[in-house]
C-alpha positions as CSV (number, residue, x, y, z in Angstrom):
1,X,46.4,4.7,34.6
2,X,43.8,5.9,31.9
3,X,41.8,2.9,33.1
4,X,41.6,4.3,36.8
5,X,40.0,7.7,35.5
6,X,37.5,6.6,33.3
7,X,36.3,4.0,36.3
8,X,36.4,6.9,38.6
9,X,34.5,8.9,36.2
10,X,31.8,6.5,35.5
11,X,31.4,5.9,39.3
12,X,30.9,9.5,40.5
13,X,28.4,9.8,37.5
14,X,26.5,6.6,38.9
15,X,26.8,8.3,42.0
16,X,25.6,11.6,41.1
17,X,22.9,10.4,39.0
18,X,21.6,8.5,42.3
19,X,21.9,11.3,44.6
20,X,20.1,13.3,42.0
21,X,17.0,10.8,41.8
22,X,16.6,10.0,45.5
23,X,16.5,13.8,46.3
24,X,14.1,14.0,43.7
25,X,12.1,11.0,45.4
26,X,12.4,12.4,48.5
27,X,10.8,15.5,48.2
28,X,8.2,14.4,45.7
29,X,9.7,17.4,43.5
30,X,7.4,16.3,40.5
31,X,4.0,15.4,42.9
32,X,3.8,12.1,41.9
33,X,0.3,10.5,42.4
34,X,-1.2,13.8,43.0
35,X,-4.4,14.5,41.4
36,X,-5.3,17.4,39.3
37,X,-8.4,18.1,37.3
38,X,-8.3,18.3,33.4
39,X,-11.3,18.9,31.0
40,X,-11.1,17.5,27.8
41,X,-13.6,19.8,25.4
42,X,-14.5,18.6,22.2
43,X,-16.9,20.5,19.4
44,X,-18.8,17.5,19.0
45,X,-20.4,14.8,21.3
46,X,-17.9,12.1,21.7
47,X,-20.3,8.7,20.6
48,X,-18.4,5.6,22.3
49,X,-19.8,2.7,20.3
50,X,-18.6,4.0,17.0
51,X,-15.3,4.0,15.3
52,X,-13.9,7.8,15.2
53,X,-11.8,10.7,15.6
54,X,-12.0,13.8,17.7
55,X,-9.4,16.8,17.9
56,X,-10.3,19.3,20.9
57,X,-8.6,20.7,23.9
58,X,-7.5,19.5,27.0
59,X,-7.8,22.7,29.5
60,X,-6.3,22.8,32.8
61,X,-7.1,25.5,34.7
62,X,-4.5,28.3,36.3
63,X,-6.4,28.2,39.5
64,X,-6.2,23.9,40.1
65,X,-2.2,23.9,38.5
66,X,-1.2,26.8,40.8
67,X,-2.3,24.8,44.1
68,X,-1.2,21.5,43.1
69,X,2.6,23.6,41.8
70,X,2.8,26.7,44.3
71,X,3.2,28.6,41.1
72,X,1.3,32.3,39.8
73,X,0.0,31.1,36.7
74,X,-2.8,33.8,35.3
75,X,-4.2,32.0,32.0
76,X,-5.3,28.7,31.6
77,X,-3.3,25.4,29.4
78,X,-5.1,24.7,26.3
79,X,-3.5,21.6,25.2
80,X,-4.5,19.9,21.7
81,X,-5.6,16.3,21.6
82,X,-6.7,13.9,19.6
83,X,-8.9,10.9,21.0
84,X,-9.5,8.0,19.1
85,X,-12.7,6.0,20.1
């Protein structure tokens, strides 16, 4: 009898978890292959034939993540990165 619950509890998590993505899928909740713009600002010149380094910022703007999200964002993402060339 035990067996018979944990089967039916494994197949209405299956279940769920597949209703759950295909909604997601459906309505492009997360705006998959949608592009946005993102500057990357470093304090230095980024050389690309030598070996190095470079912390800065990625920004992405209020203005471009509110139309791509439908969201009121007022202030800007400053992200850090590091890039290695």
């Amino acid at each position: 009898m035990l067996n018979y619950i944990w089967l039916l509890l494994i197949v209405l998590g299956i279940a769920s978890a597949l209703y759950i993505d295909l909604s997601d899928l459906s309505s492009n909740k997360y705006h998959n292959n949608e592009s946005f713009t993102l500057t990357l600002e470093f304090p230095s010149p980024v050389l690309k034939d030598t070996d190095a380094i470079y912390e800065g910022v990625a920004v992405i703007r209020a203005k471009d993540y509110n139309s791509l999200y439908g969201d009121s964002l007022e202030r800007d993402f400053n992200v850090p990165v590091i890039l290695t060339v």
